[in-house]
C-alpha positions, 0 to 999 in steps of 0.5 A: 723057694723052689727054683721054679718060683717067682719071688716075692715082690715088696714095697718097704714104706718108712719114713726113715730112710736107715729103715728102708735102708736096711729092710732093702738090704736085708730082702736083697740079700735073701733067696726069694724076695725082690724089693720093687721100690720104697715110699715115705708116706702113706699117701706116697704108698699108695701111688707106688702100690698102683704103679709097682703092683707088689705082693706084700706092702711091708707098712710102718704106720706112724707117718708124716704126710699120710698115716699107714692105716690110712694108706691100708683102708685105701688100698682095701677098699680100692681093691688092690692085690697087694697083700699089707704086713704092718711093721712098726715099733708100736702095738698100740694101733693093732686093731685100726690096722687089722680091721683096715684091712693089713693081713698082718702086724709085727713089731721092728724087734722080730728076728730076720727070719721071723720077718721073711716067714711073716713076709712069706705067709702074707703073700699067701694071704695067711694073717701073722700076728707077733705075740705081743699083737696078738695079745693086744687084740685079743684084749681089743675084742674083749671090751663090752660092745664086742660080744655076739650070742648068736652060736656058729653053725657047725661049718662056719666052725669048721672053716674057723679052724681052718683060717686060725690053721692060715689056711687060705680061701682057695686052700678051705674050698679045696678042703671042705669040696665047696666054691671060695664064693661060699667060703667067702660067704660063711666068713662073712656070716661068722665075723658078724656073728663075732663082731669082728672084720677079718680073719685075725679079729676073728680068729683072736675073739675065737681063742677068747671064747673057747670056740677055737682051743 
């Protein structure tokens, strides 16, 4: 991080307090990360989200007292800046936490500097996916009911690239010289097609039939 720069704000949601403990020690022990606060329920998230305004939610998503998906849709469909990175112990929940809108999804045995580069890319709003994740979801989208026929355009394959390259919307816009208006309408159009609701689902079901690769 250059001097210059703000840093990254986080929220850590756990329900166990040893957790928090350590992510808060971890992220304040590094250059370039400030922890805004924690939280111990999804519900309880959600309240600390609009209070604090932090740049990446960092999520556990087995809870009690509210759930991390829940907490996720919540914050996705009330707008929220937050950009959510799922850290948990399970791969099991992948595809509900992606299509309820978390950026990305790591298991609680990445190594500390996996953890702040995942950190680091959500902020920009890149999707980050452990590989065990993403072989989940890419199992995920290959179930019968997933499949579209219909072909991507040739730009709609373009800016695919680009987003498996976790390219932002703003950075694709510069690239292809068109409005993050348009691109936002050609990732709508390309996830239909695809059968999926963001950017990773996409990108995994891309990989799956040879569209990207």
């Amino acid at each position: 991080m250059s001097p210059d720069a703000s840093p990254i704000t986080l929220l850590i949601v756990d329900d166990h307090p040893v957790v928090r403990d350590g992510l808060r020690g971890m992220f304040e022990s590094a250059p370039g990360f400030t922890v805004l606060g924690e939280a111990a329920s999804g519900e309880e998230a959600v309240e600390r989200v609009a209070a604090l305004d932090p740049d990446v939610v960092l999520m556990d998503l087995r809870m009690p007292g509210g759930g991390g998906v829940a907490a996720i849709a919540h914050l996705t469909r009330t707008g929220a800046r937050a950009r959510v990175l799922v850290l948990t112990t399970y791969d099991t929940d992948t595809l509900p936490a992606i299509e309820a809108g978390a950026t990305g999804y790591l298991l609680k045995d990445a190594p500390r500097d996996e953890l702040f580069i995942a950190v680091r890319a959500a902020a920009e709003g890149r999707t980050v996916l452990s590989p065990a994740v993403a072989s989940r979801l890419v199992s995920a989208v290959r179930a019968p009911g997933n499949e579209r026929n219909e072909p991507l355009s040739a730009r709609e394959r373009e800016v695919l690239a680009l987003v498996a390259r976790g390219t932002s919307n703003r950075e694709i816009a510069r690239e292809l010289f068109i409005s993050e208006a348009t691109v936002k309408t050609h990732l709508t159009h390309l996830y239909a097609k695809l059968g999926v609701n963001d950017r990773a689902a996409a990108v995994a079901t891309a990989y799956e039939r040879g569209i990207l690769g």
